[in-house]
C-alpha positions as CSV (number, residue, x, y, z in Angstrom):
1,X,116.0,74.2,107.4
2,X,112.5,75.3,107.1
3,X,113.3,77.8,104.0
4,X,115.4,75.0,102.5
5,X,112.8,72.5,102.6
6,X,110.6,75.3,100.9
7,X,113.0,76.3,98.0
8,X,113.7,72.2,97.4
9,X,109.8,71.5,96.6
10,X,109.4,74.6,94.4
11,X,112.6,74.2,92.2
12,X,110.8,71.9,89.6
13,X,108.8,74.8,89.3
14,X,109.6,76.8,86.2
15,X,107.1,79.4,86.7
16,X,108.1,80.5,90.1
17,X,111.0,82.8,91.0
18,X,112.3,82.9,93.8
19,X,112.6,86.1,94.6
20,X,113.8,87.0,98.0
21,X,114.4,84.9,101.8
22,X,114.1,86.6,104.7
23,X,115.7,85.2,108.3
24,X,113.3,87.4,110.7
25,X,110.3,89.6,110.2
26,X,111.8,92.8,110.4
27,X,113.7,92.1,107.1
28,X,110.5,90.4,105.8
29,X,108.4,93.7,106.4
30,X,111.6,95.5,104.3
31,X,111.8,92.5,101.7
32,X,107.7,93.3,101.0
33,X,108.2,96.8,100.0
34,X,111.4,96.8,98.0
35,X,110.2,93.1,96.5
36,X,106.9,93.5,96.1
37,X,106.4,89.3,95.5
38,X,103.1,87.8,94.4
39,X,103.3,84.8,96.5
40,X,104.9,84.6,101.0
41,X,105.3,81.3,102.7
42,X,105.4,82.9,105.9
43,X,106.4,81.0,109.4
44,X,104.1,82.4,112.4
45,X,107.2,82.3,114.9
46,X,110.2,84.4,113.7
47,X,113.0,86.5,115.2
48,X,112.1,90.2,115.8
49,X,108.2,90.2,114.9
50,X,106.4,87.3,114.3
51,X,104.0,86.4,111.1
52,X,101.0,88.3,112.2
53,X,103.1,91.0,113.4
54,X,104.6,91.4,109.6
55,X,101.0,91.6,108.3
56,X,100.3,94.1,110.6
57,X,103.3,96.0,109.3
58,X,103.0,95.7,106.0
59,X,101.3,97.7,103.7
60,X,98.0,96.6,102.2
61,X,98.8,97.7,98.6
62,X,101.8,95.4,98.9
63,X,100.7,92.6,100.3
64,X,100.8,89.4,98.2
65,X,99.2,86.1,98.7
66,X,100.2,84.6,101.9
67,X,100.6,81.1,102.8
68,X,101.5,80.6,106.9
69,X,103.9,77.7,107.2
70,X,104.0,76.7,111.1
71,X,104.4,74.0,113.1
72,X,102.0,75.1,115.7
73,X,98.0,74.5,114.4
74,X,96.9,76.6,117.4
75,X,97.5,79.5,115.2
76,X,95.6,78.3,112.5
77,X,92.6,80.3,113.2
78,X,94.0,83.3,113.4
79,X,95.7,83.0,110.4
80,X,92.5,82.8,107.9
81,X,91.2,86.2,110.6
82,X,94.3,87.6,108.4
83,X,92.9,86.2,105.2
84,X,96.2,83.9,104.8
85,X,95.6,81.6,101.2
86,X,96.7,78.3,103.2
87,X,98.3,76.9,105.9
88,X,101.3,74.7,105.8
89,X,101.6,72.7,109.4
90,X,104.8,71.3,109.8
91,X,105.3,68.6,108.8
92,X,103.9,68.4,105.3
93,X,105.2,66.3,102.4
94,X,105.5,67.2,98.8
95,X,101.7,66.5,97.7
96,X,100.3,68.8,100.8
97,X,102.9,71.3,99.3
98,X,102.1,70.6,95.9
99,X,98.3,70.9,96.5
100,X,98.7,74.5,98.6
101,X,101.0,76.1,95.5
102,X,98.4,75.4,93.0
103,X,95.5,76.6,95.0
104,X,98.4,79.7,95.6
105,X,98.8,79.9,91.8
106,X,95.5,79.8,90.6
107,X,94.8,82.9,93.1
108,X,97.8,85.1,92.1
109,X,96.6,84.9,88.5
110,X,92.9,85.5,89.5
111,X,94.2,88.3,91.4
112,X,96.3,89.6,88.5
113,X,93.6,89.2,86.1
114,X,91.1,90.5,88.5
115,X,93.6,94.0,88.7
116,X,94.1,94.5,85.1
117,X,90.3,94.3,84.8
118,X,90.0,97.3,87.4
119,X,92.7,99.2,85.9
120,X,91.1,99.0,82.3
121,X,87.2,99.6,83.9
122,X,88.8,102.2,85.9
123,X,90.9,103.8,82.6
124,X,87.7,103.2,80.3
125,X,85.7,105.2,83.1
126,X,88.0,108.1,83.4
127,X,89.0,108.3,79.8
128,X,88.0,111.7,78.4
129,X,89.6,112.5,75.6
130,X,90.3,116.6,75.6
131,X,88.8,118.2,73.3
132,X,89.2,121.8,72.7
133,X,86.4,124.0,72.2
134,X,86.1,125.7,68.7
135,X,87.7,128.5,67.7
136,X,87.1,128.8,64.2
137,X,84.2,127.9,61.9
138,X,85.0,127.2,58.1
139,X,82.2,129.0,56.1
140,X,81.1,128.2,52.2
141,X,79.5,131.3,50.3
142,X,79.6,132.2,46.7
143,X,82.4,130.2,45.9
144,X,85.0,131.3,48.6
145,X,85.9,129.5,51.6
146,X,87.1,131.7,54.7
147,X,87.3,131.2,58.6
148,X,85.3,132.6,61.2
149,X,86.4,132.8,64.4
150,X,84.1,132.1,66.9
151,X,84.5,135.0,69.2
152,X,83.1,137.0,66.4
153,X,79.6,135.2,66.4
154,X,76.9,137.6,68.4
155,X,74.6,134.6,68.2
156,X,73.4,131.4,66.2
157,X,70.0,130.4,65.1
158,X,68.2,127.9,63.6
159,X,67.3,127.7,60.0
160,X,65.8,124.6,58.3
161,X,68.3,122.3,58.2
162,X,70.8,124.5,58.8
163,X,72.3,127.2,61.2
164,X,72.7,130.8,60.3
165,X,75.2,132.7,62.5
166,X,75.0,136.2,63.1
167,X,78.7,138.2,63.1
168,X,80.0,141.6,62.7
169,X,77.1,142.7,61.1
170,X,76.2,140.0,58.5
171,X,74.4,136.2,58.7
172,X,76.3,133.2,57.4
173,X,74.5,129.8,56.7
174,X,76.2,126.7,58.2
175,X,75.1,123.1,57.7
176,X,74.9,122.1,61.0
177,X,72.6,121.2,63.9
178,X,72.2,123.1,67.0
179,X,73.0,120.0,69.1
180,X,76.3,119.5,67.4
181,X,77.5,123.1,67.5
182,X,76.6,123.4,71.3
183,X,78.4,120.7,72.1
184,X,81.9,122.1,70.1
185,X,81.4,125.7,71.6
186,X,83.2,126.5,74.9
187,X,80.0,126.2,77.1
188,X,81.6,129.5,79.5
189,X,81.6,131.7,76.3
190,X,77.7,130.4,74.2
191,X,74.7,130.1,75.9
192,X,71.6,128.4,74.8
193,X,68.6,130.2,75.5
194,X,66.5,128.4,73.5
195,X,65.9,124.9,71.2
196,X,66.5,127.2,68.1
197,X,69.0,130.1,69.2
198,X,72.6,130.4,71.0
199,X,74.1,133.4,72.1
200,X,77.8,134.7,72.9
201,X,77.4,135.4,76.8
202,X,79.9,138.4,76.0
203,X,76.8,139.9,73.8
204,X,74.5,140.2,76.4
205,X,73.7,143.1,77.7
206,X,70.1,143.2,79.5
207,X,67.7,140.7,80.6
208,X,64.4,141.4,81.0
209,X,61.4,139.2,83.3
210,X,58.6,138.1,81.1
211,X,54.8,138.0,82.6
212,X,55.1,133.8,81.6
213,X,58.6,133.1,82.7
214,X,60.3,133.6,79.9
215,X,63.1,136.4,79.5
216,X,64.0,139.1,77.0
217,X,67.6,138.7,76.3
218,X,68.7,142.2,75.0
219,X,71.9,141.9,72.9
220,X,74.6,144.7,72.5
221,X,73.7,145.4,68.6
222,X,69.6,145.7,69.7
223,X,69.3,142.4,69.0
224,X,66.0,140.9,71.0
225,X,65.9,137.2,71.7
226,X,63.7,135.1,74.1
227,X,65.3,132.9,76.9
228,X,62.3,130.0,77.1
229,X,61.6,128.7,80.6
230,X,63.2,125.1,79.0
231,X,66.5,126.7,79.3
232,X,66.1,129.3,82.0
233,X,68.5,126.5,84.2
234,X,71.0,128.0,82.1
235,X,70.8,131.6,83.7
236,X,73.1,129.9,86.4
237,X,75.8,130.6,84.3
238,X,75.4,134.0,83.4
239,X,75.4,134.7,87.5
240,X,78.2,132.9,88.0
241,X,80.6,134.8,85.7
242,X,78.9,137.7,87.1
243,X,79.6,136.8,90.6
């Protein structure tokens, strides 16, 4: 009688499904996990567990807003400990109902709202789009155009307003900024040792201490560069590959 009375005052309402009735609260427990409702008028005193008992069962990524229908108002406090929306004593008439489902209402689209706001903050937040590292550099000289793979460079430096990498041998000038092409090389292969010069970790073959904290880094063609004591942090990662 208690579920009919329910389902009579909500079946003007054409935004509210029913979606399920339970007789005790073992099926109620089951009907909140397979169901997964937005809105439970729940009674306090039910066959098998009673209304607190569900909540205790339940899980709390299920649960939906609850409103405790009973006919007992010594429960009442105990009810709002278990952060219930409302509380329905029996009996109630059709404007006590009518007043609890649009207070109910109003909070399941909060609470809706208030979700798809944490899902986007917590999408926008953790969005990173991949983005490979480089593997080839296209390169503009005398007229030709031809791809240099990035492997090749032995190290990059800075010239003007441009960058001119060193590879097998020969220099090739790249408009480019040493900020930008950092941040497309794979930061495990190129090092930057310095605001004007990048190396290929693979070319390294000695570093030598400096009297002023600086370091001499000895590349495998003879090359000699200078590690400043600005990027001497990023020694770390020459010990770690080493390690």
């Amino acid at each position: 009688m208690a579920r009919e009375k329910i389902k009579r005052f909500l079946r003007n309402e054409t935004d509210i499904k029913i979606v399920g009735e339970c007789a005790d609260g073992r099926e109620t427990v089951t009907a909140l996990e397979s169901l997964a409702p937005d809105l439970l008028f729940l009674d306090i005193q039910m066959p098998e567990m009673n209304g607190f008992e569900v909540l205790e069962a339940a899980s709390p990524d299920e649960m939906p807003a609850v409103i405790f229908v009973t006919a007992y108002d010594k429960y009442a406090l105990q009810a709002f400990e278990f952060h219930a929306l409302d509380y329905l004593l029996k009996p109630y008439d059709a404007a006590r109902f009518q007043a609890c489902l649009a207070r109910a209402k109003a909070q399941v689209q909060g609470r809706k709202h208030n979700r798809l706001d944490e899902r986007l903050e917590h999408l926008l937040r953790n969005f990173k789009p991949e983005q490979k590292p480089l593997e080839r550099i296209v390169l503009k000289s005398g007229g030709r155009v031809f791809f240099l793979r990035t492997e090749e460079i032995d190290w990059i430096e800075a010239h003007g307003n441009y960058l001119r990498l060193h590879a097998n041998g020969e220099a090739h000038l790249l408009r480019e900024t040493m900020a930008k092409i950092t941040s497309k090389l794979d930061p495990e292969k190129f090092l930057r040792i310095h605001r004007s010069a990048l190396v290929n970790i693979e070319r390294i073959k000695e570093l030598q201490p400096l009297f002023s904290g600086d370091y001499t880094v000895l590349l495998r063609n003879g090359t000699e560069l200078t590690l400043s004591r600005t990027y001497r942090d990023n020694l770390s990662k020459l010990f770690d590959r080493s390690s």
